[in-house]
N, CA, C and O of each residue as an XYZ file, in Angstrom:
280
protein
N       0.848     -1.167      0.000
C       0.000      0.000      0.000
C       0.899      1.237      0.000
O       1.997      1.322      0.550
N       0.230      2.237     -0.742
C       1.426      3.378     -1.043
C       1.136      4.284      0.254
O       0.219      3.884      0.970
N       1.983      5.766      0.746
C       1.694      5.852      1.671
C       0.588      7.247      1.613
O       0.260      7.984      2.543
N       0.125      7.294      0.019
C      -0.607      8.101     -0.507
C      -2.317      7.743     -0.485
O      -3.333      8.418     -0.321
N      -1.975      6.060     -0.785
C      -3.074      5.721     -0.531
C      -3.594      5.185      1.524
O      -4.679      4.824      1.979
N      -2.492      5.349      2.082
C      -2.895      5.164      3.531
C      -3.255      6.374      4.266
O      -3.741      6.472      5.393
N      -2.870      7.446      3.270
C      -3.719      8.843      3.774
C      -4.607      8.911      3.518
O      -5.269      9.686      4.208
N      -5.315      8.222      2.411
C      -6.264      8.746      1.958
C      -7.748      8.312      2.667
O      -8.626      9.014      3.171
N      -7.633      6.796      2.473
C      -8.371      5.708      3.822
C      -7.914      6.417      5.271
O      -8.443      5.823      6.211
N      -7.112      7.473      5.668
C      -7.155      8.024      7.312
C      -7.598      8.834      6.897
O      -8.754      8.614      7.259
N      -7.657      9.991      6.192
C      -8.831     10.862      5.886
C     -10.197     10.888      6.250
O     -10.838     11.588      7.035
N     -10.648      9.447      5.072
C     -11.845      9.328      5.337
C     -12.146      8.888      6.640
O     -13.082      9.422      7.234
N     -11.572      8.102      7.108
C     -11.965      7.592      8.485
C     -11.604      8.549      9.692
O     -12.157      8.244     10.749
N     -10.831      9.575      9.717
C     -11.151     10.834     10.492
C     -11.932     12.056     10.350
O     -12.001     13.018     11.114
N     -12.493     11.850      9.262
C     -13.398     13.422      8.767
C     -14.639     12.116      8.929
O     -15.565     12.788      9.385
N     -15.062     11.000      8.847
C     -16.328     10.418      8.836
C     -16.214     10.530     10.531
O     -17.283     10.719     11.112
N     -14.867     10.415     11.434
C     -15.789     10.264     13.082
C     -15.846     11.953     13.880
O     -16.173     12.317     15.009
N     -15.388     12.633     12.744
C     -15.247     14.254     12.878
C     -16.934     14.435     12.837
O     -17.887     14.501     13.613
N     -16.762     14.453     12.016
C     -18.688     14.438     11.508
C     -19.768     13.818     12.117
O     -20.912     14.264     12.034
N     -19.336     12.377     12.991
C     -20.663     11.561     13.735
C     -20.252     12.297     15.234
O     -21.115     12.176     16.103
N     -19.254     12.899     15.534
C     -19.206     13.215     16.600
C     -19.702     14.572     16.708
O     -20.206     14.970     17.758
N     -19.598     15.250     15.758
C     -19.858     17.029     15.547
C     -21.237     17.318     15.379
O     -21.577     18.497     15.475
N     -22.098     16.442     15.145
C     -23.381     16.577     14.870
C     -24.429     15.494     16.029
O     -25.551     15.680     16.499
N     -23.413     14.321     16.181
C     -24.165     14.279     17.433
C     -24.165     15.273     18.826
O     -25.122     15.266     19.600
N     -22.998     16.099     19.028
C     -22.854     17.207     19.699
C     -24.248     18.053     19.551
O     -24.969     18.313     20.514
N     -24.559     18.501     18.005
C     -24.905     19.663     17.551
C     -26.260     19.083     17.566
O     -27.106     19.968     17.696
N     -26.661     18.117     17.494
C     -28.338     17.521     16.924
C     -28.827     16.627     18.841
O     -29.940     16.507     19.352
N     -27.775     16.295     19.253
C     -28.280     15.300     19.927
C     -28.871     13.786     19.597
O     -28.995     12.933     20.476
N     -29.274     13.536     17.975
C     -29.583     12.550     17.550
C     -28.591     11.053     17.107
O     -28.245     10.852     15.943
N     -28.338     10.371     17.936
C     -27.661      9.625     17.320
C     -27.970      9.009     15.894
O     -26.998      8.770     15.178
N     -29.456      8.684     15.341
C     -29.565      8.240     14.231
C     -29.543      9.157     13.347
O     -29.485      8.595     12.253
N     -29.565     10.874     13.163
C     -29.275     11.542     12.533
C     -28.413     11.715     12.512
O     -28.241     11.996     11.326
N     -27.237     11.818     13.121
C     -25.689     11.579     13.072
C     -25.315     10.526     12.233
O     -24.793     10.831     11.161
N     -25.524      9.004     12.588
C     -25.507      7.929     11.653
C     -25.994      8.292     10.133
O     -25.356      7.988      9.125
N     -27.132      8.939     10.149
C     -27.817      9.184      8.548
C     -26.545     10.028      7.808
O     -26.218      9.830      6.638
N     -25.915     10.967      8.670
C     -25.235     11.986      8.165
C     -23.788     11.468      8.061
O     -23.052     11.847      7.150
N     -23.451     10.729      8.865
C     -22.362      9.974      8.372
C     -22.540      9.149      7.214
O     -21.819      9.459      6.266
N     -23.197      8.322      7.069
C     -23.438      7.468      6.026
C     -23.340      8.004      4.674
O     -22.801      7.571      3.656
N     -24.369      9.644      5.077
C     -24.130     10.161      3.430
C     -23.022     10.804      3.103
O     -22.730     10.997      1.923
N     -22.343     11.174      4.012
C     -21.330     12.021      3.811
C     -19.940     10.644      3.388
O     -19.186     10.862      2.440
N     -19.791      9.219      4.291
C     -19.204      8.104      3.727
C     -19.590      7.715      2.174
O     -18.671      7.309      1.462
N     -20.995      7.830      1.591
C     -21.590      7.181      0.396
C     -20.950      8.006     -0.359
O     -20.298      7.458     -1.248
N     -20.876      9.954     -0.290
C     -20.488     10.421     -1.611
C     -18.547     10.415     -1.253
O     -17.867      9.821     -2.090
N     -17.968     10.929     -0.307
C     -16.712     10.762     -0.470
C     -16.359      9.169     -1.014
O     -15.539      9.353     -1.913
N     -16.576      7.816     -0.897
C     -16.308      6.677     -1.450
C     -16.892      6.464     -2.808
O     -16.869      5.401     -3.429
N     -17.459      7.677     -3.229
C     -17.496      7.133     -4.996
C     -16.549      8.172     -5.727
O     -16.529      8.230     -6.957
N     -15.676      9.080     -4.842
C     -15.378     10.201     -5.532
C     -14.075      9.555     -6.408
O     -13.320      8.799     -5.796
N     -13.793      9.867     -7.924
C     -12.871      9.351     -7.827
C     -11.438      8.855     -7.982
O     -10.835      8.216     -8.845
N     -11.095      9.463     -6.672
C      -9.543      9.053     -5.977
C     -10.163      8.064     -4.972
O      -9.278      7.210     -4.937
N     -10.857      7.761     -4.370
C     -11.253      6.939     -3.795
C     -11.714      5.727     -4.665
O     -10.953      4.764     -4.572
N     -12.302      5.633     -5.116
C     -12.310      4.245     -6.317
C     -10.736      3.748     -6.993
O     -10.262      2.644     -7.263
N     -10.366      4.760     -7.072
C      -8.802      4.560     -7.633
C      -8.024      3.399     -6.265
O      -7.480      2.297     -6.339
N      -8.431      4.633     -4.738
C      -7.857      3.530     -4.009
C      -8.280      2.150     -3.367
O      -7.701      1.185     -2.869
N      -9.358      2.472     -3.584
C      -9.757      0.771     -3.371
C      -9.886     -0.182     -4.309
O     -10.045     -1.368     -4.018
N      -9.822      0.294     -5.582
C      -9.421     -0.827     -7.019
C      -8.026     -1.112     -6.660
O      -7.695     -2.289     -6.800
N      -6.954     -0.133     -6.140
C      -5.736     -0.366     -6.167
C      -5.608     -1.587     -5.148
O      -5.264     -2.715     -5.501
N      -5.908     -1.245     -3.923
C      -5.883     -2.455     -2.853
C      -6.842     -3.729     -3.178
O      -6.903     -4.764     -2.514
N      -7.444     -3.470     -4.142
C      -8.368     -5.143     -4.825
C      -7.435     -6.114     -5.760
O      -7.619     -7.316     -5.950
N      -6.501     -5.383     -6.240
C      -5.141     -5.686     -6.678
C      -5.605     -5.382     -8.506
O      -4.983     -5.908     -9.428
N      -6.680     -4.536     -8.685
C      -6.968     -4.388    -10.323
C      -5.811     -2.826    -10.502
O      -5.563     -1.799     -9.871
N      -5.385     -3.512    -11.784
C      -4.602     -2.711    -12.736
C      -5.129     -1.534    -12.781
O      -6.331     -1.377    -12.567
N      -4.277     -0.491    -13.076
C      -4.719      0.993    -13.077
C      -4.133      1.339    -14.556
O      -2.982      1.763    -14.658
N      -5.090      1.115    -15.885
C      -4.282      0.682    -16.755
C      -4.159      2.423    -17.272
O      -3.632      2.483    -18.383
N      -4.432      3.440    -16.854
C      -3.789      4.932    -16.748
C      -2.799      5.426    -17.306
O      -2.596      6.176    -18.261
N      -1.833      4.547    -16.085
C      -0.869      4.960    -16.114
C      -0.336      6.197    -14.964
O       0.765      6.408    -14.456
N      -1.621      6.855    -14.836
C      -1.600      7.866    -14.019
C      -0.729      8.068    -12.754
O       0.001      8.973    -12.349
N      -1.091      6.903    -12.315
C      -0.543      6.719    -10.730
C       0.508      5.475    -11.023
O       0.031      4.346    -11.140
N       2.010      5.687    -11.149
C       2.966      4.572    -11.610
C       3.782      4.886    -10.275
O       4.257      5.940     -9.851
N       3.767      3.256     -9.640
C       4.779      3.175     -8.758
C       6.083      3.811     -9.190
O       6.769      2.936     -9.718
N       6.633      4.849     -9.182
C       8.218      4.391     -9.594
C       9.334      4.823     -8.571
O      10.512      4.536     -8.785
């Protein structure tokens, strides 16, 4: 795993518990927190550099070129 793509998966997974925690603060709702995480997880995981990195860790070719180990 590159260490481009291990930022990118800590990103998401610190701005998604930024967000369930900031709004359960702000709402009091835990299942509106959950709703709001979820959507805010659904559109950042199709964006895509994120498809890029989880095709990459599925082990499919990035036939691009774009992103070349070198």
């Amino acid at each position: 795993m590159r260490p481009r793509d291990l930022r990118a998966i800590l990103f998401c997974a610190a701005t998604t518990l930024v967000l369930l925690v900031a709004s359960y603060v702000l709402l009091h709702s835990i299942l509106v927190s959950l709703a709001l995480a979820g959507a805010y997880d659904a559109w950042l995981l199709t964006r895509p550099r994120m498809v890029r990195v989880f095709r990459r860790l599925r082990g499919e070719p990035d036939w691009s070129g774009y992103f070349k180990n070198d």
